[in-house]
Each structure stands twice: as structure tokens, then as C-alpha cells.
N, C-alpha and C positions, 0 to 999 in steps of 0.2 A: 456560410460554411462550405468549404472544399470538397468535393467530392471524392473521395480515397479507393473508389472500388479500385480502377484501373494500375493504381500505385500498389493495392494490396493485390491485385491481382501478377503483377511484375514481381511485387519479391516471393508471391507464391510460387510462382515457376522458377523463379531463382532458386530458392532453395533445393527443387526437386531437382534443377540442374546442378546445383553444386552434390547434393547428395547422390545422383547419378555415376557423375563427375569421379565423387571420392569412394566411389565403391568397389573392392575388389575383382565384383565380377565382371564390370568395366573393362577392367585393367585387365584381365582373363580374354575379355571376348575380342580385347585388339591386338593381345601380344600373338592369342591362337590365329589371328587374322594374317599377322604377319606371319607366323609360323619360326614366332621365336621365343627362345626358351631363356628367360631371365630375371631374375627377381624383382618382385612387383613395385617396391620401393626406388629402385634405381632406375626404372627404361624413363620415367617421365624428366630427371635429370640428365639424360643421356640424351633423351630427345629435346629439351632447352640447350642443352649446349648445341648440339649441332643446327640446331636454329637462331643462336647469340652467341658463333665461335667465340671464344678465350676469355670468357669469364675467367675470373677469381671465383674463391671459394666463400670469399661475403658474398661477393654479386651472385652467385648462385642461391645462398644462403633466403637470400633476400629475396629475390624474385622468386623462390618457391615458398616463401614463408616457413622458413624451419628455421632452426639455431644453427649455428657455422659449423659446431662440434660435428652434430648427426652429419650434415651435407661432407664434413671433412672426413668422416668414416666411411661414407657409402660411395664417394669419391675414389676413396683409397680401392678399396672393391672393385671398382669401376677399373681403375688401374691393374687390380691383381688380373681382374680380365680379358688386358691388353687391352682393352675400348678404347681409355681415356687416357693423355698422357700430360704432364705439367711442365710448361714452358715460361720461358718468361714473362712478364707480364706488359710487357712496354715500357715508359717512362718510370715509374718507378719500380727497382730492381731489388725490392724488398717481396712486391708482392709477385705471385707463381697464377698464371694464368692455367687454365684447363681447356686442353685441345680435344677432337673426336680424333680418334685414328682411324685408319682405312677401315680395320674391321668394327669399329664402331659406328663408321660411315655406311656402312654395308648394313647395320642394324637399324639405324637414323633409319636411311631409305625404304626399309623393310616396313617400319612405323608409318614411315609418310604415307607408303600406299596404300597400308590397310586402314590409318585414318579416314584416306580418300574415300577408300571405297564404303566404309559403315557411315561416312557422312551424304555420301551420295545417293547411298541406301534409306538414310532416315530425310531426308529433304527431296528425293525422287519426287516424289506425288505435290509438294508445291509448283506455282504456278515460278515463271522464270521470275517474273518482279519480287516476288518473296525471296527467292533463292539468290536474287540480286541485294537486296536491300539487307538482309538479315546478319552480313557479315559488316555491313557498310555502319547497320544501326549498333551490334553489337561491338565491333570495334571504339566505335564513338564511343559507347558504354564505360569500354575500359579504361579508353583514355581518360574519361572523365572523374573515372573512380581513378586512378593512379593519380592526377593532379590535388585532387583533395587527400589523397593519402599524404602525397608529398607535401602539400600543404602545408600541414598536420603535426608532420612532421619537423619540416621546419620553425613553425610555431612553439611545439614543447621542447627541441633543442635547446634554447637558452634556459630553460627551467631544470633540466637536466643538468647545467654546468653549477648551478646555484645549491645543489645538494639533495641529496634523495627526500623522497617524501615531500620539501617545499613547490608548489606550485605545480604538481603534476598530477595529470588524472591519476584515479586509480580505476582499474580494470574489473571487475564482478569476475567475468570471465573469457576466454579467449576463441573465438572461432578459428574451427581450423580452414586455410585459404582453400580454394581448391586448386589442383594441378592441372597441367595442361600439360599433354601427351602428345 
């Protein structure tokens, strides 16, 4: 038999990392780091785009794990803000990319450094090899969960084209992803 402590022990700090992650006061303790004042649903959209300039509003959608609708509203927000603004999308000129603007860019950088600096703060006291490896191992991490998503993905596609209900999982219930800020 396999020994699981070390596995249950990874998705126990998973969890507390995602739940960390999805908590308000999170979102609180780096917007006040940056010293920016903006609702707490949109900075971590604002800060993907300006780290995956010209998204669309699926690829947004998608990469934060929301519905298109909510990202398409909070988008719009984003624009009533001046932040963000919709350009073309390249190659095909159906879909409307989402640019950062200057002053969105001003807010982006505002995020980065206070990132910086709360990550600097909670990793300070490891040892440099940890502080080396921990971005190297958890990158890996996501890569490797993103391939199996996509996997996944592609798998239950044709089952989708074959008609609802036939051949497709059903869901219990939905975790929510966490964001990245």
C-alpha cells in the first residue's frame, strides 16, 4: 500500500493556500499595500491582463474560472474606470481583445510591488534554496495541473458535440479556482 501522508499533506496546504488566496482580507491586505483603492473583484482581473496583455473576454473568463457574462461586466467597470480599454483582437476581427491603459498600468505596477513586497516578507526567513526552488517546484505544479485540465478537456469535447447529458461527467459540485493577483 502507498503511503499518502505526504500527498494528503500537499493538498492540506493547498487548500489553506487556496483559501488564503480567495479571502477578502487578502485582497484587503495588498490592494492597502499598494495603496490602491479599488474593488476587490476586479484588481486580480486587471492584474492578469497586464501580465497576458490583450486577452479576450473568454480568455479572461477562463483563465480566472468565471462565466464570460460576470468577467464581461466587471470588464465593462474596468473601462468605466479608464483602466482597461478594447481593441482589436488580431486575426480574427470578431473578437475585441482587452488592453491595460497607462492608468491601469500605474495600478498593475502598484500590485506588482506590493506583491513583491508581502512575498518577500512571508519567504524572508527561508533559506535561499527554498526561495529558489519553491517558484521552480510550484510553477511545475501548475503546469502540470493546466495540462490535465486541458486534457480533460479535450476528451469531454466530442461528448459535448454528441448532445447534453450523453457521455458526460456530471459535476456533485463546483470548486471555486483561486485567483492570482
Amino acid at each position: 500500500m502507498q503511503d499518502t501522508r505526504n500527498l494528503d499533506a500537499l493538498a492540506a496546504a493547498l487548500f489553506d493556500v487556496v483559501g488564503l488566496l480567495n479571502s477578502p482580507r487578502q485582497d484587503d491586505v495588498l490592494l492597502r499595500l499598494a495603496g490602491v483603492s479599488l474593488d476587490r473583484a476586479m484588481f486580480p482581473l486587471l492584474a492578469r491582463l497586464g501580465a497576458s496583455p490583450g486577452m479576450s473576454v473568454a480568455q479572461l473568463a477562463d483563465a480566472a474560472g468565471r462565466d464570460a457574462s460576470t468577467i464581461s461586466r466587471q470588464v465593462a467597470k474596468l473601462e468605466e474606470l479608464g483602466l482597461v480599454k478594447r481593441v482589436e483582437g488580431g486575426e480574427d476581427l470578431r473578437v475585441r481583445a482587452v488592453a491595460v491603459t497607462r492608468a491601469g498600468g500605474r495600478i498593475v505596477d502598484a500590485l506588482a510591488r506590493a506583491r513583491r513586497t508581502a512575498l518577500a516578507e512571508l519567504t524572508g526567513r527561508w533559506s535561499q534554496e527554498e526561495q529558489e526552488m519553491f517558484p521552480l517546484l510550484l510553477r511545475k505544479f501548475a503546469d502540470a495541473m493546466r495540462a490535465t485540465q486541458q486534457a480533460l478537456r479535450s476528451e469531454m469535447a466530442p461528448s459535448a458535440e454528441r448532445g447534453a447529458g450523453r457521455g458526460r461527467r456530471q459535476t456533485v459540485s463546483a470548486a471555486r479556482k483561486p485567483r492570482a493577483a
